[in-house]
Chimera marker file (.cmm) of the C-alpha trace (Angstrom):
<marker_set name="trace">
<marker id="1" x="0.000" y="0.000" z="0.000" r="1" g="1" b="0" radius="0.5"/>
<marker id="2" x="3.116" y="2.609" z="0.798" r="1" g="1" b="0" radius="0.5"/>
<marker id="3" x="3.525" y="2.614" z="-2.806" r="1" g="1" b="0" radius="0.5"/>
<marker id="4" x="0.167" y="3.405" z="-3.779" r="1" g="1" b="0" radius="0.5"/>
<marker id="5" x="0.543" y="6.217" z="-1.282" r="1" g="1" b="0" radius="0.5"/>
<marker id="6" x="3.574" y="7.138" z="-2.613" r="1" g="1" b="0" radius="0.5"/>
<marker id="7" x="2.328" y="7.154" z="-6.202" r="1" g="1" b="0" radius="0.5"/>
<marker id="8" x="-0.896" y="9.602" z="-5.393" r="1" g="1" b="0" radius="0.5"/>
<marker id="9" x="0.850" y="12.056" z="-3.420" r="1" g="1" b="0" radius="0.5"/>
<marker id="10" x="3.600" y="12.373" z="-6.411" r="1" g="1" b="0" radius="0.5"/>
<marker id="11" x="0.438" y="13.140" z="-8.244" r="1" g="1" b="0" radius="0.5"/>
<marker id="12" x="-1.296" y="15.070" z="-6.244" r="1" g="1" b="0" radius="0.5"/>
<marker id="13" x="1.278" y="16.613" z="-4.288" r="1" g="1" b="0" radius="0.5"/>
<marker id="14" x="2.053" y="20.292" z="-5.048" r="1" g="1" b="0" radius="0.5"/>
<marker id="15" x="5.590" y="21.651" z="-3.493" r="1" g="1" b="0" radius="0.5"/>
<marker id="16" x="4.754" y="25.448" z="-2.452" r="1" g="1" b="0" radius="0.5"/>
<marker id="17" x="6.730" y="27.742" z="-3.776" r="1" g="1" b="0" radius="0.5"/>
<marker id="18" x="8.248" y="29.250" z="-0.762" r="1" g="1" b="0" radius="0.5"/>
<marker id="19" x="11.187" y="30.937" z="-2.745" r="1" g="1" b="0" radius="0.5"/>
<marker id="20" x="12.338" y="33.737" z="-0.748" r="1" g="1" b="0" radius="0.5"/>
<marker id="21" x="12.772" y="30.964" z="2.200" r="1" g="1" b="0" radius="0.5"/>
<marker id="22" x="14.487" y="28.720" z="-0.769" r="1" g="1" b="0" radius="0.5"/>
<marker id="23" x="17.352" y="31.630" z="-1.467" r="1" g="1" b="0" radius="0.5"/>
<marker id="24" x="17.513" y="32.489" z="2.448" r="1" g="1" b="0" radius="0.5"/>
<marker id="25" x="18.437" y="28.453" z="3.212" r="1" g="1" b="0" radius="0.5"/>
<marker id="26" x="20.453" y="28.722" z="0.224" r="1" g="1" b="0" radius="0.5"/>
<marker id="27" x="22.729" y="31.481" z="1.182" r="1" g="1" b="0" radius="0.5"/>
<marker id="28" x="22.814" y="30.477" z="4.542" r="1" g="1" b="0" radius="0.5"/>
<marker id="29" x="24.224" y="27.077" z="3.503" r="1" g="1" b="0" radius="0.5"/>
<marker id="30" x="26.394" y="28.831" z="0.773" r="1" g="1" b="0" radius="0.5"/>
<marker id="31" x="27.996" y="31.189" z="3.777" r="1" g="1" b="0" radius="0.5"/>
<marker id="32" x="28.434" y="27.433" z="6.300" r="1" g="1" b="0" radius="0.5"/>
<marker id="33" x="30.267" y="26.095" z="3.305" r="1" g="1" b="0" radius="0.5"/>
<marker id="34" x="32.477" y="28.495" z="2.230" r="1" g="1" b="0" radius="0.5"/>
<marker id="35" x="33.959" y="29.046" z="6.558" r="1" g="1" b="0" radius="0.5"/>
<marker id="36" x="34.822" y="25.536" z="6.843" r="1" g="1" b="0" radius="0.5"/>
<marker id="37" x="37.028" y="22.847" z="5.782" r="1" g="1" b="0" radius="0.5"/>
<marker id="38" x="36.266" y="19.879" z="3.513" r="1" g="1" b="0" radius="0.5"/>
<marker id="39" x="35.914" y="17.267" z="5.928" r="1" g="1" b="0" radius="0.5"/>
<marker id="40" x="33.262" y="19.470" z="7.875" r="1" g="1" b="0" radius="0.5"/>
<marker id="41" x="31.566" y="20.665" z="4.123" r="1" g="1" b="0" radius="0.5"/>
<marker id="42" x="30.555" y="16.734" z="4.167" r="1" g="1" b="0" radius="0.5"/>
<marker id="43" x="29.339" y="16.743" z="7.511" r="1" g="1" b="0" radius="0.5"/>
<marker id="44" x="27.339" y="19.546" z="6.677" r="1" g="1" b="0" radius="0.5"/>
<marker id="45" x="26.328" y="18.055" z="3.169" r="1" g="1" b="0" radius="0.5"/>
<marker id="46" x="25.535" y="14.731" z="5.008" r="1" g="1" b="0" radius="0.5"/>
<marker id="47" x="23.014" y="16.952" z="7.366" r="1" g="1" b="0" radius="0.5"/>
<marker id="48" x="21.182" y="18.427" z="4.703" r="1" g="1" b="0" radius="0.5"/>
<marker id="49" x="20.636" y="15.270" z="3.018" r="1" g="1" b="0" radius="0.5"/>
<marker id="50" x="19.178" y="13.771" z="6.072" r="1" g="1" b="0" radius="0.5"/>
<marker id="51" x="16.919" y="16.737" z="6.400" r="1" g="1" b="0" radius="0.5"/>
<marker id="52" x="15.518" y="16.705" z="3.041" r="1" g="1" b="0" radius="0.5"/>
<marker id="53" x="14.951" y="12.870" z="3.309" r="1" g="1" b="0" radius="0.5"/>
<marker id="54" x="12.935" y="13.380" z="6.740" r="1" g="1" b="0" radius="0.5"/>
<marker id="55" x="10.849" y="16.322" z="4.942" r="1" g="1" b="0" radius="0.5"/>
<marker id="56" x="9.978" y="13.597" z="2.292" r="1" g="1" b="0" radius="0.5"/>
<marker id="57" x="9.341" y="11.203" z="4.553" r="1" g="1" b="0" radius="0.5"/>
<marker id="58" x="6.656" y="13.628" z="6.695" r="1" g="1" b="0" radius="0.5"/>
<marker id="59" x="4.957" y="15.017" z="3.829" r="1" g="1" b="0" radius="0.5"/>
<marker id="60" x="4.396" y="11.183" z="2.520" r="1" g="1" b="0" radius="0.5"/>
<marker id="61" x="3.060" y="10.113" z="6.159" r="1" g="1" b="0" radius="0.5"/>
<marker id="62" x="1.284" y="13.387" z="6.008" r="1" g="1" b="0" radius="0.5"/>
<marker id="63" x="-0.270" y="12.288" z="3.060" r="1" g="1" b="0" radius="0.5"/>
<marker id="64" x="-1.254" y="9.038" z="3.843" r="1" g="1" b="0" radius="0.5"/>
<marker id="65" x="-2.719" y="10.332" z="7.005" r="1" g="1" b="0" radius="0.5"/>
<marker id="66" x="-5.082" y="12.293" z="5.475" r="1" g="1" b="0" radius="0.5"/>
<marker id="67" x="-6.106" y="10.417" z="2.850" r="1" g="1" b="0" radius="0.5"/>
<marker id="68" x="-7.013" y="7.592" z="5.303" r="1" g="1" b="0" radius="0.5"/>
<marker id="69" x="-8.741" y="10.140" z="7.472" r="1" g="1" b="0" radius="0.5"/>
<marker id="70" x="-10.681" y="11.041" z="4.405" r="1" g="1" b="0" radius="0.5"/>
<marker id="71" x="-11.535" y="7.693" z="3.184" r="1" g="1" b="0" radius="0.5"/>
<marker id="72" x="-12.412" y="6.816" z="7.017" r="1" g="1" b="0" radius="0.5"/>
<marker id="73" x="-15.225" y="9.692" z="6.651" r="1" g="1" b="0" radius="0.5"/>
<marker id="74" x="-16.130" y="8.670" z="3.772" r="1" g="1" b="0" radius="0.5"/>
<marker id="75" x="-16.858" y="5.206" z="4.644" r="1" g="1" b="0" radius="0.5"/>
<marker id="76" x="-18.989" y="7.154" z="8.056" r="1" g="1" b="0" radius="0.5"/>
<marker id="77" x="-21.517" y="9.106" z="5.764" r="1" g="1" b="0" radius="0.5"/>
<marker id="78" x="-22.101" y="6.082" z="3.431" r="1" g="1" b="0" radius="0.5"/>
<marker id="79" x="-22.583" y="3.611" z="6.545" r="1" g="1" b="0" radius="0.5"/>
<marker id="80" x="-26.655" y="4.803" z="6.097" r="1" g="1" b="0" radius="0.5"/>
<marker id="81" x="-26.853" y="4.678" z="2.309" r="1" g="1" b="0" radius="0.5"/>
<marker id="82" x="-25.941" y="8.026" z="0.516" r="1" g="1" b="0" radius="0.5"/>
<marker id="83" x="-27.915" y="10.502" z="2.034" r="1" g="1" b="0" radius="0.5"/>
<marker id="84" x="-30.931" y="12.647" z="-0.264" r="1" g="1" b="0" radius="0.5"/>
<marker id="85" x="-32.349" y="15.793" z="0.718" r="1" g="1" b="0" radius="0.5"/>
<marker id="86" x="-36.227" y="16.378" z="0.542" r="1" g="1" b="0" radius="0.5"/>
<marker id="87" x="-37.919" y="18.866" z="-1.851" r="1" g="1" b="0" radius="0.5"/>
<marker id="88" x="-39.425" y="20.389" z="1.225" r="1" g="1" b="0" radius="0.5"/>
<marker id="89" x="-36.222" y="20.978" z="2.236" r="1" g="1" b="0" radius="0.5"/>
<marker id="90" x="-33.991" y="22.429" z="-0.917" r="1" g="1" b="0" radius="0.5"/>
<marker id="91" x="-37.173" y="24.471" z="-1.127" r="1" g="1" b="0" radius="0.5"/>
<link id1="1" id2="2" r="1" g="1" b="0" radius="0.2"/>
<link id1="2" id2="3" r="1" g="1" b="0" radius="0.2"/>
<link id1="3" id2="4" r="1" g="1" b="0" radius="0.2"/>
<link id1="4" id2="5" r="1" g="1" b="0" radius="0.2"/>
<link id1="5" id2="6" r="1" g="1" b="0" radius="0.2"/>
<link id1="6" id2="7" r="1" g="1" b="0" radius="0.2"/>
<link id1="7" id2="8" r="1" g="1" b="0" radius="0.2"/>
<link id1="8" id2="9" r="1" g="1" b="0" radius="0.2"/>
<link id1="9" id2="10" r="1" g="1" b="0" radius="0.2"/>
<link id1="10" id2="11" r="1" g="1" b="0" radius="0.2"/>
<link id1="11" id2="12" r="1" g="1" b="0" radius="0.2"/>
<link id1="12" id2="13" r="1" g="1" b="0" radius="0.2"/>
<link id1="13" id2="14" r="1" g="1" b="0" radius="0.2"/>
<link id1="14" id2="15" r="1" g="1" b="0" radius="0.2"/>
<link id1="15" id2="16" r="1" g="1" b="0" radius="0.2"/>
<link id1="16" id2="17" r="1" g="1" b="0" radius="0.2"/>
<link id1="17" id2="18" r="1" g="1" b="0" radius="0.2"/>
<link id1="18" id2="19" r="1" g="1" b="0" radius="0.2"/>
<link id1="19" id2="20" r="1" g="1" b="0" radius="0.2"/>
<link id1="20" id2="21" r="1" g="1" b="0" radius="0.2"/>
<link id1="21" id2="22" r="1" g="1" b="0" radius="0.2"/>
<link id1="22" id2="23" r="1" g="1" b="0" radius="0.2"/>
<link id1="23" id2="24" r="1" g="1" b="0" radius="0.2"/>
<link id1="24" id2="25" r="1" g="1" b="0" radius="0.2"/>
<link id1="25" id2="26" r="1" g="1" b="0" radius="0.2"/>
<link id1="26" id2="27" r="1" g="1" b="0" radius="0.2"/>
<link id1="27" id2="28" r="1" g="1" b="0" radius="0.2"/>
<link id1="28" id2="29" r="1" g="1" b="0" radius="0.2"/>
<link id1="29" id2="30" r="1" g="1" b="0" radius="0.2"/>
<link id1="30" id2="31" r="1" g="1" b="0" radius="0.2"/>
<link id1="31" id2="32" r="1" g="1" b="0" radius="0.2"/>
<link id1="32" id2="33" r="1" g="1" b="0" radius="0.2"/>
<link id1="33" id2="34" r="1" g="1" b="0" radius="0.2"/>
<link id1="34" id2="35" r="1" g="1" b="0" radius="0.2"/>
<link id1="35" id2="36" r="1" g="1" b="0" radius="0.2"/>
<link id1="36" id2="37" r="1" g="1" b="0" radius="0.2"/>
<link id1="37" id2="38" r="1" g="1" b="0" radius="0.2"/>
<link id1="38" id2="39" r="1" g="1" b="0" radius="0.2"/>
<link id1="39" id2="40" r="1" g="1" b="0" radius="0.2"/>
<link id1="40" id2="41" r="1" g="1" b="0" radius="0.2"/>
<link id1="41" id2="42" r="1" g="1" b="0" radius="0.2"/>
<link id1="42" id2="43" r="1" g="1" b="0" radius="0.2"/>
<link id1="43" id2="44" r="1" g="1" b="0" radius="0.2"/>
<link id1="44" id2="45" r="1" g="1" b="0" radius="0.2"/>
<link id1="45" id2="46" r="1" g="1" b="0" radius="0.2"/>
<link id1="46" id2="47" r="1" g="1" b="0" radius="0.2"/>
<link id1="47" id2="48" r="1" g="1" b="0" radius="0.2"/>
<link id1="48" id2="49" r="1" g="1" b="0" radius="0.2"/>
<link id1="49" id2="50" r="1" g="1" b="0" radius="0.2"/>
<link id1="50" id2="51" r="1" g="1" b="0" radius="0.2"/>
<link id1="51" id2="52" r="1" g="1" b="0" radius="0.2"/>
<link id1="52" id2="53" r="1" g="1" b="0" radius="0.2"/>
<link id1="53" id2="54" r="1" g="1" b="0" radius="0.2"/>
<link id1="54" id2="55" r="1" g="1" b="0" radius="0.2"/>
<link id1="55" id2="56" r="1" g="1" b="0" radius="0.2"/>
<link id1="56" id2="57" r="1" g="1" b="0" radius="0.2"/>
<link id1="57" id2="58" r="1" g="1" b="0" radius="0.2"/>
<link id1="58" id2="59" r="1" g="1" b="0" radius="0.2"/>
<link id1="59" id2="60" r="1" g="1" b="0" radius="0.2"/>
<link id1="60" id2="61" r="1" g="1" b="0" radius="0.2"/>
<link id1="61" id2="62" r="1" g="1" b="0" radius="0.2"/>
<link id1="62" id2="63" r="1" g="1" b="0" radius="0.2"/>
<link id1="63" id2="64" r="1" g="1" b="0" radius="0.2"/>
<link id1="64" id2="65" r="1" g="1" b="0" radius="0.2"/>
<link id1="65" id2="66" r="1" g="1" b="0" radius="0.2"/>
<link id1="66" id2="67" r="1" g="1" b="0" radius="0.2"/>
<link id1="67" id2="68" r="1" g="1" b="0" radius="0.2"/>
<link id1="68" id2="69" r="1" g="1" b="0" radius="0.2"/>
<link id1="69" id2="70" r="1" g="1" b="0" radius="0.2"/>
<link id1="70" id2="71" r="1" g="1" b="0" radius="0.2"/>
<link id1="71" id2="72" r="1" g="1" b="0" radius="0.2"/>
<link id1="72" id2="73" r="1" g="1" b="0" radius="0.2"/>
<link id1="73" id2="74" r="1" g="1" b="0" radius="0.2"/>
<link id1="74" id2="75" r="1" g="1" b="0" radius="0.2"/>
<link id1="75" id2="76" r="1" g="1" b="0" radius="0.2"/>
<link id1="76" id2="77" r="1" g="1" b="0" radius="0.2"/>
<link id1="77" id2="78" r="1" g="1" b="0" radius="0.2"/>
<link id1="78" id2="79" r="1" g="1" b="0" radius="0.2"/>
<link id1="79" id2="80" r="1" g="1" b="0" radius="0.2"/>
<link id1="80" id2="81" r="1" g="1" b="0" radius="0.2"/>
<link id1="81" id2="82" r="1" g="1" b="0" radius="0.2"/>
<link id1="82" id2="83" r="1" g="1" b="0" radius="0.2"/>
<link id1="83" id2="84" r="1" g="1" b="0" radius="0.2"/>
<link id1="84" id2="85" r="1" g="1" b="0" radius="0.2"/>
<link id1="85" id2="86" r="1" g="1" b="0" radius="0.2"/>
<link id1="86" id2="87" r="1" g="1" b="0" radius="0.2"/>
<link id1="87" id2="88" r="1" g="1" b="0" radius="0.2"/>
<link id1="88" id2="89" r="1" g="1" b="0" radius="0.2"/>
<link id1="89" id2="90" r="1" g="1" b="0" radius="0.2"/>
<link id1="90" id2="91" r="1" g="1" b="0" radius="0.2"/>
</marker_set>
């Protein structure tokens, strides 16, 4: 099922743009980088990478989360039989 999940939120998954925060991390890395030595650039490199692969991994379980809550609701309302309103009532 984790790659159903995984397969519906790449489609329906839309990455906000967020690109002043984007160039702020950016430059902020760019500024790390350029104080320190190699050994500690791959530390830092390593770091990031781990980061970005937990953000993936919350926005998936994020995902799946509400999708089940969703389907969970949907499965409420319909316990009854879809539901109809009255003419009375519409009018």
């Amino acid at each position: 099922m984790n790659d159903y999940m995984k397969a519906l939120h790449h489609r329906f998954f839309h990455r906000p743009d967020c690109t002043e925060l984007r160039e702020e991390i950016d430059q902020l890395y760019s500024g790390l980088r350029e104080k320190m030595d190699r050994p500690e650039q791959s530390k830092l490199l390593q770091l990031v990478d781990a980061q970005n692969l937990l953000k993936e991994e919350i926005s998936l379980a994020s995902f799946t989360t509400g999708f089940k809550l969703a389907w969970g609701m949907a499965q409420e309302l319909w316990a009854d039989g879809p539901y109809f309103f009255d003419e009375e009532q519409m009018g």
